[in-house]
C-alpha angles and dihedrals in degrees: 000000000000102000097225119122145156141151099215081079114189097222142001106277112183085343101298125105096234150125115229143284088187137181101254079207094053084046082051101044094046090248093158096163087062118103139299124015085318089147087056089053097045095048077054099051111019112018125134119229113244130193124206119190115203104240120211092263095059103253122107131237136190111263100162139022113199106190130189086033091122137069096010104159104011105192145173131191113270112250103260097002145072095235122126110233118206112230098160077130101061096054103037145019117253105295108263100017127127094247089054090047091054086046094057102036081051083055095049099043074072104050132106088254100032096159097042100076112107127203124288112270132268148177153104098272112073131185133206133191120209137151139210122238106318106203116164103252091025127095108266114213118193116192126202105199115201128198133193108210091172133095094236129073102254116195114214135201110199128183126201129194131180122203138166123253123211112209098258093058107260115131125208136215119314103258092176126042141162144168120212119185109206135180112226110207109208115272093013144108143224143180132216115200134206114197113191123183117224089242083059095058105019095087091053093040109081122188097283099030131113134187130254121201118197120197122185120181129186124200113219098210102041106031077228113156133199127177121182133185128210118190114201124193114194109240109227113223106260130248107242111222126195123180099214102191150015107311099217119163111263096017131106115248121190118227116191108214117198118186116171118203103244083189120112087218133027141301112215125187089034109175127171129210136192125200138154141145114267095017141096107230121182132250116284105275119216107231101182114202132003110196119222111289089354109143115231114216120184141151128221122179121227134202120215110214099185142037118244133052115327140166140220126211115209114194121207116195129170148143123253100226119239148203112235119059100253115102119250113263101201116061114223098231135184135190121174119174119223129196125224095204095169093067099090096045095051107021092069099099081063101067137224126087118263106213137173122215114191135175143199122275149211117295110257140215 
């Protein structure tokens, strides 16, 4: 059985407010109508993505079927260790073969449109999303890469939009869109590139948002139609950590912490705090202002209070200032784990075993 479970249910399944538990075969086997939420878990694991396009007259069609989108690397935490485990084959067959397709087709048959899912989509014209370095204050640049693999010239209108997504998913208005119009030779490639300035998505980006960028592309000649998604989460600059001494029980050791502002403009009301199990962290410290791109350098001092492996957790959290008097809404945080792995060589003449239980997760997306 699938070990998720939780009373604060969604949803009545089989009239009961709850959250599993579920036949990871069922899950598997695309046997939706099992107990308990097993739709939920398969649409998390094994779903196909499917595109709708709204017509003239109001209603909405498939235009695109992205298979394989979903449960890519399905993963749990390894028992006793931090170590991610890879179970994508315990919830699903081998992506694109003929048992997943009847998995999924079984699933479907159930659904609330069992009979409006097109086929998945083909052609000689394919379309790929990426993006550049996304680092939260830098330009971001996203990139959608076109190839012709046919023996004919295809002419292409795209159209890209860029929106903000909150983390729960919901995404908010387009606040960025072109259309491009290209000419594929056959056999060949191009690449059509977005560039956005951090002063262009940073009002719409709070403190846990990403960006999704949508491209849709329709071939003349063909009809044929592709739509792709990119999800983009901001990378927050890390928190450098540096041990700088013996790690021994019941003794101070001192830990340099270096943060450097990625921002073109300040952070004002930085704080740092340490915290982790088996160790003594100090109080929160009050930092003030970090100018744009100034590099913080401090020292705190930690305790170990066991022998064995541990970890600390510093958390950063700061404003972006602004420039109208209201007060930002949205903290800048900031939360980096760092390991003591000296702990368990030269914490032992104090005593105790320093242990690390562990147990396996939730599966994962």
């Amino acid at each position: 059985m699938d070990p998720k479970w939780s009373p604060n249910g969604h949803w009545l399944d089989h009239g009961l407010f709850c959250c599993g538990p579920c036949s990871v075969t069922a899950v598997k086997n695309g046997d939706v109508f099992l107990k308990y939420d097993t739709p939920f878990v398969f649409a998390e694991v094994n779903s196909d993505k499917v595109y709708w396009q709204r017509q003239p007259h109001g209603g909405f069609s498939v235009v695109h079927v992205e298979q394989g989108a979903i449960g890519r690397r399905i993963s749990t935490l390894g028992a006793g260790s931090a170590a991610r485990v890879d179970i994508t084959d315990q919830y699903k067959h081998p992506e694109g073969s003929e048992e997943e397709r009847r998995a999924v087709a079984a699933a479907t048959s159930h659904g609330s449109r069992p009979r409006q899912r097109g086929p998945a989509s083909s052609g000689e014209v394919t379309l790929a999303v990426a993006s550049g370095p996304a680092v939260a204050g830098a330009e971001l640049e996203l990139r959608a890469a076109l190839r012709n693999a046919g023996a004919e010239p295809r002419t292409l209108r795209l159209r890209l939009s860029l929106c903000a997504v909150r983390y729960t998913g919901v995404a908010g208005a387009a606040f960025r869109q072109e259309q491009h119009r290209r000419t594929l030779p056959p056999e060949q490639e191009d690449t059509v590139t977005m560039t956005v300035a951090y002063a262009e998505y940073q009002p719409h980006v709070g403190a846990q948002d990403a960006l999704k960028l949508t491209v849709v592309a329709a071939v003349q000649e063909t009809g044929q139609v592709l739509a792709k998604e990119l999800l983009v989460r901001l990378h927050t600059p890390e928190l450098t950590l540096t041990l700088l001494g013996p790690a021994v029980v019941g003794q101070e050791v001192p830990v340099q912490v270096v943060f450097q502002n990625p921002l073109p403009e300040p952070l004002t009301g930085a704080s740092l705090r340490m915290e982790g199990a088996g160790i003594s962290c100090p109080k929160p410290v009050s930092l003030g202002s970090v100018g744009a791109g100034q590099t913080l350098r401090l020292s705190q001092s930690v305790t170990p209070l066991r022998a064995g492996s541990a970890a600390w957790r510093p958390r950063w959290r700061a404003q972006r200032c602004r420039r109208s008097p209201a007060p930002s809404s949205s903290a800048w945080k900031l939360g980096i784990l760092g390991t003591l792995g000296a702990l368990g060589k030269l914490g032992m003449r104090a005593g105790g075993g320093g242990g690390g239980g562990g147990g396996r997760g939730k599966h994962g997306g």
